[in-house]
DRENPA-958303 format. One record per residue (C-alpha): x, y, z. Coordinates in steps of 0.5 Angstrom, whole numbers. Example, Ala and Ser with C-alpha at 12.3 -4.5 7.8 and 13.67 -1.06 7.14 Angstrom:
2
- X; Y; Z
- 25; -9; 16;
- 27; -2; 14;
end
This chain:
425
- X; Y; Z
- -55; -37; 26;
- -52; -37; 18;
- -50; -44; 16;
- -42; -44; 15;
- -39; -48; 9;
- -33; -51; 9;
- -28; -48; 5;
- -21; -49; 3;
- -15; -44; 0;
- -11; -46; -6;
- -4; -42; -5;
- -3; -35; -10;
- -2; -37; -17;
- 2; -31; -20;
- -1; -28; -26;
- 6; -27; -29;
- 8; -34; -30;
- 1; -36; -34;
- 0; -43; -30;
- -5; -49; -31;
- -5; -51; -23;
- -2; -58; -22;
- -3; -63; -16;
- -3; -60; -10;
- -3; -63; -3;
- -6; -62; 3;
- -2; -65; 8;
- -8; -69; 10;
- -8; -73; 4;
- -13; -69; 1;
- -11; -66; -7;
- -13; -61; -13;
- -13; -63; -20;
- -13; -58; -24;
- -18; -53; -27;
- -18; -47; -32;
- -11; -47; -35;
- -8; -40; -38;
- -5; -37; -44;
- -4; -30; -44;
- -7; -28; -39;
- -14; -31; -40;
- -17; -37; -38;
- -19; -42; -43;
- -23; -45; -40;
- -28; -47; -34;
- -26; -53; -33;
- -27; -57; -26;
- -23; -58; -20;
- -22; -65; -17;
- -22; -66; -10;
- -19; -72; -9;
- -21; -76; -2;
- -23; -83; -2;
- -26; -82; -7;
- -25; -76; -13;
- -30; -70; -12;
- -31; -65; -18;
- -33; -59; -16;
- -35; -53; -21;
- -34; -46; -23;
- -39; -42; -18;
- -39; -34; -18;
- -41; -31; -12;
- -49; -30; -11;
- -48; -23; -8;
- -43; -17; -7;
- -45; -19; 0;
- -43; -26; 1;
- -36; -24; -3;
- -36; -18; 1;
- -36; -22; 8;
- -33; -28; 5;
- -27; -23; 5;
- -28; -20; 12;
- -28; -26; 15;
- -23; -30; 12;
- -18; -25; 9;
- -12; -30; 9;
- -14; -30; 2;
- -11; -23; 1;
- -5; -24; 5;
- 0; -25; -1;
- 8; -23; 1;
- 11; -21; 6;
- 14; -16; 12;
- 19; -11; 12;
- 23; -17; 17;
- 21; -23; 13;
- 15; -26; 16;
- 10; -27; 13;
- 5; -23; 11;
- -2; -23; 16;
- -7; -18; 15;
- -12; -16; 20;
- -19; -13; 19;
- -20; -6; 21;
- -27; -4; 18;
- -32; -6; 13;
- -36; 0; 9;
- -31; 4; 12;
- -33; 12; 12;
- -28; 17; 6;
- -29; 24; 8;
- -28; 29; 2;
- -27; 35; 8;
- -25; 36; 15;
- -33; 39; 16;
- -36; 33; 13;
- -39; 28; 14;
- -37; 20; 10;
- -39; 21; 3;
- -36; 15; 0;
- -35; 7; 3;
- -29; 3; 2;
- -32; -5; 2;
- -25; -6; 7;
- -19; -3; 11;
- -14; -8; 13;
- -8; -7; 16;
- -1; -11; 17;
- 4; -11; 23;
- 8; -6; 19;
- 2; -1; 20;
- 2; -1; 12;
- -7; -1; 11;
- -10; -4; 5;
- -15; -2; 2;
- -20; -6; -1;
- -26; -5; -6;
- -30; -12; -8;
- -34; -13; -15;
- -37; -18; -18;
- -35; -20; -26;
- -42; -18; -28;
- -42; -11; -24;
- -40; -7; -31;
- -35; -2; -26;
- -30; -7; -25;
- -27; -5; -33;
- -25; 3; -30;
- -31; 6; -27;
- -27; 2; -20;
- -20; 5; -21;
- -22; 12; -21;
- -26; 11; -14;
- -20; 7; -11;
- -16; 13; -13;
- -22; 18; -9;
- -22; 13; -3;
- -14; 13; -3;
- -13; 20; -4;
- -18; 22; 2;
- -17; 17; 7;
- -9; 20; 7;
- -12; 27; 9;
- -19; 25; 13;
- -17; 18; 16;
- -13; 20; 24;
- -10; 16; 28;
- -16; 16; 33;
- -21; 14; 28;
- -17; 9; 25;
- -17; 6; 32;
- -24; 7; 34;
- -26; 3; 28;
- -21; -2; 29;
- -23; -3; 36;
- -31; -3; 34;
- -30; -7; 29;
- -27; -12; 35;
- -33; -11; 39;
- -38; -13; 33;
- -34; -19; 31;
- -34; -21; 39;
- -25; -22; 39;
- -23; -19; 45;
- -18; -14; 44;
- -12; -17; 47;
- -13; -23; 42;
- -13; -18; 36;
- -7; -13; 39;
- -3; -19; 40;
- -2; -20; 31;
- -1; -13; 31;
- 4; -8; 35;
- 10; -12; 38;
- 13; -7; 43;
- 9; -1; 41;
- 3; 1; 45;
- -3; 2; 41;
- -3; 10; 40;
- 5; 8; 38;
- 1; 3; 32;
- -5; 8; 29;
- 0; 13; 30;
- 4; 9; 25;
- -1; 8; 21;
- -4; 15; 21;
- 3; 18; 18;
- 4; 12; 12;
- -3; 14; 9;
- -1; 20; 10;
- 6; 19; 5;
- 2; 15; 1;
- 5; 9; 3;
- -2; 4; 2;
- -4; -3; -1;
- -10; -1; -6;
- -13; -8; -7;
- -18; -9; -14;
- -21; -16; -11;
- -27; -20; -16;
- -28; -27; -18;
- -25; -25; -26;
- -21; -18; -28;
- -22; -17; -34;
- -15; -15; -39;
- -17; -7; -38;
- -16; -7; -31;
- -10; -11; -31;
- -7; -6; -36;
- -9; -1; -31;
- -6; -4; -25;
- 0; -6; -27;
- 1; 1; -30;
- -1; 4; -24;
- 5; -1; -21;
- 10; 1; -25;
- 10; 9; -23;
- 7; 10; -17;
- 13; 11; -11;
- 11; 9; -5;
- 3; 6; -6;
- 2; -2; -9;
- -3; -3; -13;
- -6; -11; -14;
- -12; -14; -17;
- -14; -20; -14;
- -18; -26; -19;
- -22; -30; -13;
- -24; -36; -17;
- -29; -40; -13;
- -31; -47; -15;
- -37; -52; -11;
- -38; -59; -10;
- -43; -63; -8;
- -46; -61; 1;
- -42; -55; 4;
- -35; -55; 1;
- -32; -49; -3;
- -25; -49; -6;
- -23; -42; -7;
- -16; -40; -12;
- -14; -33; -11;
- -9; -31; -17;
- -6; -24; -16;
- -5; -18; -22;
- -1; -13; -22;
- 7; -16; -21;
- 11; -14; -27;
- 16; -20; -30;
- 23; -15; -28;
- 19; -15; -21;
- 24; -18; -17;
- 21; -25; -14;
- 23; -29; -8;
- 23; -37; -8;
- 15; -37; -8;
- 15; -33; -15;
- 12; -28; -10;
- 15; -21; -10;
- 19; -20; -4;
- 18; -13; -1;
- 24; -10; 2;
- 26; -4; 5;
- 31; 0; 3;
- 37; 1; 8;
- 42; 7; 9;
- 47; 2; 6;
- 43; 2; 0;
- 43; 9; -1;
- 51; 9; 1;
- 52; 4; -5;
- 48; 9; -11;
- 51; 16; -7;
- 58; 12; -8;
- 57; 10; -15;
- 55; 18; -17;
- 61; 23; -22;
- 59; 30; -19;
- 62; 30; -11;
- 57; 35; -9;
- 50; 31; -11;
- 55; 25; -7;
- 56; 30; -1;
- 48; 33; 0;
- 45; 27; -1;
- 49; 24; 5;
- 49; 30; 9;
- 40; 29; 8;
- 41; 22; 11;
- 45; 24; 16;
- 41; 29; 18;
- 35; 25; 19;
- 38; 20; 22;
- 42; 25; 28;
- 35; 29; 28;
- 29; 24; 26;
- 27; 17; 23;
- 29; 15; 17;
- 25; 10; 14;
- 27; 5; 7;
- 23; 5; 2;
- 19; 0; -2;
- 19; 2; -9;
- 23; -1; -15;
- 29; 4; -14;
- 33; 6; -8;
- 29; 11; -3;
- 29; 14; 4;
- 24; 18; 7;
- 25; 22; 14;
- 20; 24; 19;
- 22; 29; 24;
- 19; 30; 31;
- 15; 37; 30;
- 9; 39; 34;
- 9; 32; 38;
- 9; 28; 32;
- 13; 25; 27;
- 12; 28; 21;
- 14; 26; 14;
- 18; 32; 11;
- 22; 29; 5;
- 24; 23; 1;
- 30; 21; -3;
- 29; 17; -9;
- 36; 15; -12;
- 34; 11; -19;
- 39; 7; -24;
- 39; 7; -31;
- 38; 12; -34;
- 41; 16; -27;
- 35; 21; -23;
- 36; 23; -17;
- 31; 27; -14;
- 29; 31; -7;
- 21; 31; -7;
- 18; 35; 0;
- 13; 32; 3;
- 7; 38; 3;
- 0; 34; 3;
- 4; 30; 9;
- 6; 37; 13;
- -1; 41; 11;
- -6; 34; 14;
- 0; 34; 19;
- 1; 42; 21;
- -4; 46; 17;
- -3; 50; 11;
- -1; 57; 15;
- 6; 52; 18;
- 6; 49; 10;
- 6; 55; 8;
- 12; 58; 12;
- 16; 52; 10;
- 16; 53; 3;
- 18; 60; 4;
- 24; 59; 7;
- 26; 53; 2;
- 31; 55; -3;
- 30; 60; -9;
- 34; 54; -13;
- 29; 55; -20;
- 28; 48; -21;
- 24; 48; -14;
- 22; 55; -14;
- 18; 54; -20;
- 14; 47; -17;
- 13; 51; -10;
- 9; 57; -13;
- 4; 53; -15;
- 2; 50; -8;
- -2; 55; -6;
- -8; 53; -12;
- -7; 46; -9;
- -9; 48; -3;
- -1; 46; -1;
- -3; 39; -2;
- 3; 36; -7;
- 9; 34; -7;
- 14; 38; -11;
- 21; 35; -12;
- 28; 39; -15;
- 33; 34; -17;
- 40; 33; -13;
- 44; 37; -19;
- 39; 43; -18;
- 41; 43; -11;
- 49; 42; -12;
- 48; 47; -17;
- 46; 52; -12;
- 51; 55; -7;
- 48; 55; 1;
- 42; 50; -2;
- 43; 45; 2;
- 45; 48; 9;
- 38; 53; 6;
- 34; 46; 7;
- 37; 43; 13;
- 35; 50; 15;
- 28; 50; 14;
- 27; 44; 17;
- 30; 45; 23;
- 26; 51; 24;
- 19; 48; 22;
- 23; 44; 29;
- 22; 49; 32;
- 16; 52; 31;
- 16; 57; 25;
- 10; 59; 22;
- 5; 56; 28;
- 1; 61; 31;
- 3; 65; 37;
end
């Protein structure tokens, strides 16, 4: 039987707020003093931490002997990744879904990448995570564009039932019985409802892609947070997991998380707070909009979703809706509204990727052609077929208002991809 040590996890300390950790209390009247200060986001030094008991301990900086033990530490202790909070305010918990987790790069094939973890929170939000020691010279670049491959094919290639399947093997493995696991997770829904969920926010991209290593050199961190800033519906963080080692089995591990930017709105803790927005949200900027035809399609879009689908609030540093409507016995992803300030951008994006994993090309298809001729999205539509329909076109709200019958045009054809159109007889 492994030999278990004794470990400790200091709370997160925002790389955005350059810190020389203080005084921390246990509660047990046990402390940490110290241990390698920032400036500019570099640490200056090495410099032990103090154990503070009966007697002061210091404990020295200690990398990890293998990507195996740093791999499994996080498995088994993922709570030093849980930064954050839900959409209803808890605190963030995730949950291990795999390890070494199969990415295909098609529907015949078998796995031909693995991802170190796929967690998930309560709000069926994965986590993807990849593991690099600082002595693996990868975790410069070479990482970033595997995370993006692993990201861009688990939204196609990973269903509800394998989703599933993992999680519950995985449950088996670890010898945690099932109920126990389910019990942090699905609430009122049952546990089809929950992978479902899950299913549908990799499809639309909504996921956490998580950089973890027991130092992040500046390039990856200039990569994270430009990453951060532009992408809409994913985040994008690189966790520093300091570990330092004393004297017998205990570890004091300090995770600092990268990635949030200094406008990021933050909660008391200095953490970001992740928050959905809400229809009155989305009414406050409509009001706000001069032209009365962009303010009258965009909320005609939102009553729409509301009276025939699911609209769910976005997380993105701007206003945004997404509607998901019930096609073929699921709810599927059909379109997101983004609403952003200063300068004014407002924009309908069609959820192509989503409806082609979903429907399959031939109903995707379909859909596109039945979508208005306005010529700012006529333009992006045509294109699809060399994407494989795996795309995301938009057309801005003045385009629309331009139009004459635009918007009754896609209320339209989402009505009858509803009904069925373009499926095979």
């Amino acid at each position: 039987m492994r030999h278990r040590t004794r470990t400790t996890v200091l709370p997160y300390v925002d790389s955005v707020q350059a810190a020389c950790p203080a005084y921390v209390s246990s509660g047990r009247g046990v402390g940490v003093l110290g241990g390698g200060c920032e400036r500019g986001g570099e640490r200056m030094t090495d410099q032990p931490v103090f154990v503070l008991g009966e007697e002061l301990q210091a404990l020295e900086l200690a990398g990890f002997e293998t990507e195996e033990e740093f791999q499994e530490l996080l498995a088994r202790h993922p709570r030093v990744l849980d930064f954050g909070s839900l959409a209803d305010g808890r605190p963030l918990r995730l949950v291990l879904v795999a390890r070494e987790m199969g990415v295909a790069t098609h529907t015949e094939s078998g796995a031909a990448y693995w991802l170190d973890h796929l967690f998930v929170d309560a709000d069926g939000v994965p986590t993807l995570v990849e593991v690099k020691r600082a002595t693996d010279t990868r975790i410069r670049r070479e990482v970033v564009g595997q995370m993006l491959d692993y990201a861009a094919n688990a939204a196609r290639y990973w269903p509800a039932a394998l989703l599933r399947r993992s999680f519950e093997e995985t449950c088996v493995k670890d010898g945690r019985p099932l109920d126990e696991a389910y019990g942090e997770l699905l609430g009122e829904r049952s546990p089809d409802e929950f992978w479902t969920t899950v299913e549908e926010r990799l499809a639309a991209g909504q996921m956490r892609l998580l950089f973890v290593a027991d130092r992040i050199p500046l390039e990856l961190r200039a990569i994270v947070e430009f990453l951060n800033r532009q992408m809409r519906q994913t985040d994008v963080y690189a966790v520093e997991l300091t570990q330092y080692r004393g004297g017998g089995d205990l570890r004091v591990l300090v995770p600092r998380i990268h990635g949030e930017v200094a406008t990021a709105a933050k909660s008391p803790s200095g953490r970001r707070t992740t928050q959905r927005t809400t229809r009155a949200d989305m009414d406050a900027s409509i009001g706000s909009r001069r032209d009365p035809e962009v303010r009258r399609i965009a909320a005609a879009l939102l009553d729409h979703a509301a009276a025939w689908g699911r609209p769910e609030g976005g997380t993105a540093k701007y206003r945004s809706m997404s509607a998901y409507y019930p096609v073929s016995g699921r709810h599927v992803p059909l379109w997101t509204l983004s609403l952003q300030d200063g300068p004014t951008r407002d924009d309908l994006s069609f959820a192509f990727g989503s409806i082609t994993y979903h429907l399959g090309r031939e109903r995707a298809a379909a859909f596109a052609a039945s979508l208005p001729a306005v010529p700012e999205l006529a333009a992006r539509l045509q294109v699809l077929p060399s994407k494989e329909y795996n795309a995301w076109p938009s057309v801005s709200l003045p385009a629309l208002a331009s139009a004459p019958g635009a918007l009754e045009a896609v209320l339209s054809a989402i009505q009858g991809l509803m009904d069925g159109q373009g499926s095979a007889a």
